[in-house]
C-alpha positions in Angstrom: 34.0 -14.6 -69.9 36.7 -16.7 -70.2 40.4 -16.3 -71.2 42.7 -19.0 -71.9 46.7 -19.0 -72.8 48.2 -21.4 -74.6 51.5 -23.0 -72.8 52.2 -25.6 -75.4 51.2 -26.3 -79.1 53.6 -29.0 -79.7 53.0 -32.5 -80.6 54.8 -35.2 -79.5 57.9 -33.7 -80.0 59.2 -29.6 -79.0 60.6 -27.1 -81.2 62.2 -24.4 -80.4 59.1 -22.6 -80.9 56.6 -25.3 -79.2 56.5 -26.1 -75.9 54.5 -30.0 -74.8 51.2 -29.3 -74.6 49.3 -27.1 -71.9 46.8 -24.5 -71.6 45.8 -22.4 -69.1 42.2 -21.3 -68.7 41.1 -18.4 -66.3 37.3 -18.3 -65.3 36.4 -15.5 -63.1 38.7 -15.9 -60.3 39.7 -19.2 -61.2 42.8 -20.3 -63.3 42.9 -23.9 -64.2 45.6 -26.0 -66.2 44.6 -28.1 -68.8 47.4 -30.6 -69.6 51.0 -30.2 -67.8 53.3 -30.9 -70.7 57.2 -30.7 -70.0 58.7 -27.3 -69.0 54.9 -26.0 -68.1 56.1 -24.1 -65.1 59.0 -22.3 -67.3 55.6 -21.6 -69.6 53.9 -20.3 -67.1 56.4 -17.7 -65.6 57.3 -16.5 -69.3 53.6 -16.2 -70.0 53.3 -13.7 -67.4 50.6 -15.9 -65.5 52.8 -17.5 -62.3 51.5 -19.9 -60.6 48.8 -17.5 -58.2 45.5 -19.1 -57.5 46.7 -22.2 -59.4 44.6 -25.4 -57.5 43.2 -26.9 -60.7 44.7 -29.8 -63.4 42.2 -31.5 -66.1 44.4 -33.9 -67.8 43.0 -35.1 -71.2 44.8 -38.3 -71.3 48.1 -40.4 -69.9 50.9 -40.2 -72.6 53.7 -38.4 -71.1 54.2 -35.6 -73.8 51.0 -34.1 -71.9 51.7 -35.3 -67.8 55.6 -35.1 -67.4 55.7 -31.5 -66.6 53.8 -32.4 -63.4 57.0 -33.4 -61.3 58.8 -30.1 -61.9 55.8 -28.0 -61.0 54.9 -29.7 -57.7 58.7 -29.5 -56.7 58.1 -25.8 -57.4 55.0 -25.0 -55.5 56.1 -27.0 -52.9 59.5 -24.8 -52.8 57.2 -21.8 -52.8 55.6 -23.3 -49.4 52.1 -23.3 -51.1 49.6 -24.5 -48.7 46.6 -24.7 -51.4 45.4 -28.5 -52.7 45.9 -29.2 -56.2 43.3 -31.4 -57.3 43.6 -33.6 -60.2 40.4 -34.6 -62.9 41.1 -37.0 -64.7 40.4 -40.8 -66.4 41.3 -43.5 -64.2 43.9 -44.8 -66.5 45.3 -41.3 -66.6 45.7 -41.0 -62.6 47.6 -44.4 -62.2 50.2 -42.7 -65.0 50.4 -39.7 -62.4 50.8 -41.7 -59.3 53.2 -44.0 -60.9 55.5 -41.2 -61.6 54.8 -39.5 -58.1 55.8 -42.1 -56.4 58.6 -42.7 -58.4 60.4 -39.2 -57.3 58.9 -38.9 -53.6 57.6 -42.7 -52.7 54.2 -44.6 -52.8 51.7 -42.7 -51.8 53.3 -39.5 -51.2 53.6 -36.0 -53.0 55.4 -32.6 -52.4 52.1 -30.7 -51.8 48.8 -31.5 -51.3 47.3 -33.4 -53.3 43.7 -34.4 -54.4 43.1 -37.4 -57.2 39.3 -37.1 -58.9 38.5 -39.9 -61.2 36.6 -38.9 -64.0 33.2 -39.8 -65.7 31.1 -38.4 -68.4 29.3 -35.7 -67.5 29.9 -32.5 -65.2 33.1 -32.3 -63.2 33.3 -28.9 -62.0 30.4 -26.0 -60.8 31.6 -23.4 -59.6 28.4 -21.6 -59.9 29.1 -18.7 -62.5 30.4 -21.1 -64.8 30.6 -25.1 -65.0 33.2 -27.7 -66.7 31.7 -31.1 -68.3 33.7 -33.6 -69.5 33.2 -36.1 -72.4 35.1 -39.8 -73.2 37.7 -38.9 -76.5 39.0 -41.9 -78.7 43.2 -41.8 -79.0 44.7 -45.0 -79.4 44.9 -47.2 -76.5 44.6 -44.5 -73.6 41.5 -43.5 -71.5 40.9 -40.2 -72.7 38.5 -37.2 -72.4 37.8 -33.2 -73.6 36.6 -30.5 -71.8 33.4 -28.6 -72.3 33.5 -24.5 -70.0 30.1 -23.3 -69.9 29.0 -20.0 -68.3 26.0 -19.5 -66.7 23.2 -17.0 -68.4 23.4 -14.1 -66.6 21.5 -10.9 -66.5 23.0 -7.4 -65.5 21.1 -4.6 -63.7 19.9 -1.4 -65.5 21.5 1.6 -64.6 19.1 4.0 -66.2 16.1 1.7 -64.2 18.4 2.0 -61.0 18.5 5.4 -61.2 14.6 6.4 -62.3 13.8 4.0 -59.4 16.1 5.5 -56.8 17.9 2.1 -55.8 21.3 2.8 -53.8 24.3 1.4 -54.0 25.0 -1.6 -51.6 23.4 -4.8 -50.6 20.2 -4.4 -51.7 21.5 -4.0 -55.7 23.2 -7.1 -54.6 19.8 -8.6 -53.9 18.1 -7.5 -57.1 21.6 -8.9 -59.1 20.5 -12.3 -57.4 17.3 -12.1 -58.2 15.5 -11.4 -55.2 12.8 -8.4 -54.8 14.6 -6.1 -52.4 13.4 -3.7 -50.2 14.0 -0.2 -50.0 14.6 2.4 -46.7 11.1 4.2 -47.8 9.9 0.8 -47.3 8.8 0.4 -51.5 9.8 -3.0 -52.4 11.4 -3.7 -56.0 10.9 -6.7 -58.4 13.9 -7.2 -59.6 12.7 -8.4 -63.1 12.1 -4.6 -63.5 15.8 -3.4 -63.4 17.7 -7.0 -64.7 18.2 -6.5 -68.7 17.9 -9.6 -70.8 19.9 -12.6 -70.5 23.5 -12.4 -71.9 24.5 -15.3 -74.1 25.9 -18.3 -72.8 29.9 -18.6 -73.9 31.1 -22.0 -74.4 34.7 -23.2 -75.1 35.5 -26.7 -75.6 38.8 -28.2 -75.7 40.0 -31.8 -77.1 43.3 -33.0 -76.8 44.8 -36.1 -79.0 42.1 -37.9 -80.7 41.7 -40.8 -83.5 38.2 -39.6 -84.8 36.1 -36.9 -84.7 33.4 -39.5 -84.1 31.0 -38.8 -81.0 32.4 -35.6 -80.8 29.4 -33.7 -82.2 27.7 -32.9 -79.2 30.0 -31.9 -76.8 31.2 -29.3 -79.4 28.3 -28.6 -81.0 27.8 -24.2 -80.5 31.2 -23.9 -78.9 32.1 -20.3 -79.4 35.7 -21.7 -79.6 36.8 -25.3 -80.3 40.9 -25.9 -79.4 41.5 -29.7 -80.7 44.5 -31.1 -82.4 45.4 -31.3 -85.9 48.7 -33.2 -85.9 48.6 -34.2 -89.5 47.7 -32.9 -93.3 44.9 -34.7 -95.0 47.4 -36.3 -97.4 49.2 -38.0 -94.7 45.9 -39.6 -93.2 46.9 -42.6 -93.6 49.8 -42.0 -91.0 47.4 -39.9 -88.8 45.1 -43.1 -88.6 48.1 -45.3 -87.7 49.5 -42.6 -85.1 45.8 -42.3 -83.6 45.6 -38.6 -84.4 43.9 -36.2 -86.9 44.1 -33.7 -89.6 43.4 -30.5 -90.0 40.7 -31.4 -92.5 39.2 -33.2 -90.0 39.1 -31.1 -86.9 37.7 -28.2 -89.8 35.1 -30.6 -91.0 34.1 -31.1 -87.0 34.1 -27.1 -86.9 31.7 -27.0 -90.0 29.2 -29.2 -88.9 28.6 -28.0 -84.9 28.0 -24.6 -85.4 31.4 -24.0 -84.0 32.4 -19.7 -83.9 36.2 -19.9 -84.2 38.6 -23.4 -84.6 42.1 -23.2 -83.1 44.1 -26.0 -84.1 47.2 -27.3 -81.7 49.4 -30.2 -80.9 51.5 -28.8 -84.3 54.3 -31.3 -85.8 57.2 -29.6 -86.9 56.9 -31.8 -90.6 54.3 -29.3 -91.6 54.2 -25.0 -91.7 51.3 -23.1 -90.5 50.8 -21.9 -93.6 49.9 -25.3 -95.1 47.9 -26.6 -91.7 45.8 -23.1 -92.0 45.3 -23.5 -96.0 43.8 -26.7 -95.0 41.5 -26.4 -92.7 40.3 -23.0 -93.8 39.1 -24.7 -97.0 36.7 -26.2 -94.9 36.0 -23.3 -92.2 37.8 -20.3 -92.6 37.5 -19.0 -88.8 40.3 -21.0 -88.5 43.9 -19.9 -86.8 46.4 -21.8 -85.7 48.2 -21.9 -82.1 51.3 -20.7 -80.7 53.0 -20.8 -77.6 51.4 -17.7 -75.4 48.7 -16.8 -77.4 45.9 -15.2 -75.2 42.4 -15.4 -76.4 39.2 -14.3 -74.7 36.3 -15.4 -75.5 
């Protein structure tokens, strides 16, 4: 399962309403920021979500609408005397932003907590076993970008009515069938677990893009995504303008939906020149599992 709160839905510039962009993902007993907009940590307390268990920042691209909340944070955690390491994935390019501006506050090569810098390629990023986090290259003007692709793993539960026909106690030896493993009992019968695990449960996938140009080579990486967050700063009648600002429309990210089998599109980075109503209309012509984000929503997928 996965369950992600939006922080910010703003584009480039806040409303009253919008915060800069961020999104918080939880994963089992992981809770990892994706973007760190400006005022994230007042996001974050007002969400409800703190800053518990928070070690994790994927950064979809350098431009500062979706870094500059980074500073305030880390002055925060480190105020709070947190002893974890906060690692940060992201493109080359994108970690040279974040240093530059680190280093501007607390000096070359220093930060208030500690810190861990992952440069990121194509591919898979994070595994943390129940669920993993790929990552996939993004074109947005002139920055080094990339989305983010949360897979779980197929899993299969155990069978309470088999469990109980078949006597198995609680304990470590359910623990042993969950895994997979024949386990044995204290009457010494031993039990396959293929004859108490149910079928596989499906595979939930959410994918998340942040600014982008084009929708081109996006297919795959979004293709089955039982939820697709990306960006629709613009109307279709203003592409012209969303070509020229390297972003998209709403058509566009519903067209994307269409074709990839997507389940549900949620549409972000919002200008304040448009109303929901109009960004929905759009890109419900198109795919009508559409909705629109706003700061705090909480989705579970």
């Amino acid at each position: 399962m996965f369950a992600f709160t939006f922080l910010g839905t703003s584009a480039s510039v806040p409303s009253a309403e919008r915060n800069h962009p961020g999104l918080l993902v939880e994963a089992g007993s992981h809770r990892i920021l994706v973007d760190c907009g400006e005022g994230t940590q007042r996001q974050l307390l007002r969400s409800g979500a703190g800053f518990r268990r928070l070690d994790r920042l994927l950064l979809t691209h350098g431009h500062f609408d979706h870094v500059l909340g980074i500073p305030g944070l880390f002055s925060t955690l480190r105020l709070r005397q947190s002893a974890d390491v906060m690692t940060i994935h992201a493109s080359p390019a994108t970690l040279e932003v974040v240093v530059g501006m680190l280093a501007g506050l607390w000096g070359e090569g220093r930060a208030p907590i500690p810190l861990e810098l992952v440069p990121l390629t194509a591919g898979q990023v994070i595994d943390e076993g129940e669920f993993t986090v790929a990552c996939f290259p993004v074109r947005h003007r002139d920055t080094d970008s990339f989305g983010f692709s949360f897979e779980s793993r197929a899993r299969r539960h155990l069978r309470p009515d088999r469990l109980a026909a078949l006597g198995v106690p609680d304990g470590p030896v359910r623990k042993e069938l969950a895994e997979g493993r024949p386990a044995t009992l204290a009457d010494g019968r031993t039990i396959d677990p293929e004859s108490i695990l149910g079928p596989p449960e499906r595979r939930r996938k959410l994918v998340i893009v942040g600014d982008a140009e084009t929708t081109e080579g996006l297919a795959e990486p979004v293709r089955g995504a039982d939820v697709l967050v990306i960006e629709a700063t613009f109307l279709d009648r203003d592409a012209a303008i969303a070509r020229d600002y390297g972003h998209l429309t709403a058509g566009e990210a519903a067209a994307l939906a269409a074709m990839c089998d997507v389940k549900q599109l949620v549409l972000t980075h919002i200008s304040g020149r448009y109303t929901n109503e109009d960004l929905l209309a759009e890109a419900t012509k198109t795919f009508p599992n559409s909705r629109i984000a706003m700061d705090f929503d909480h989705i579970v997928i």
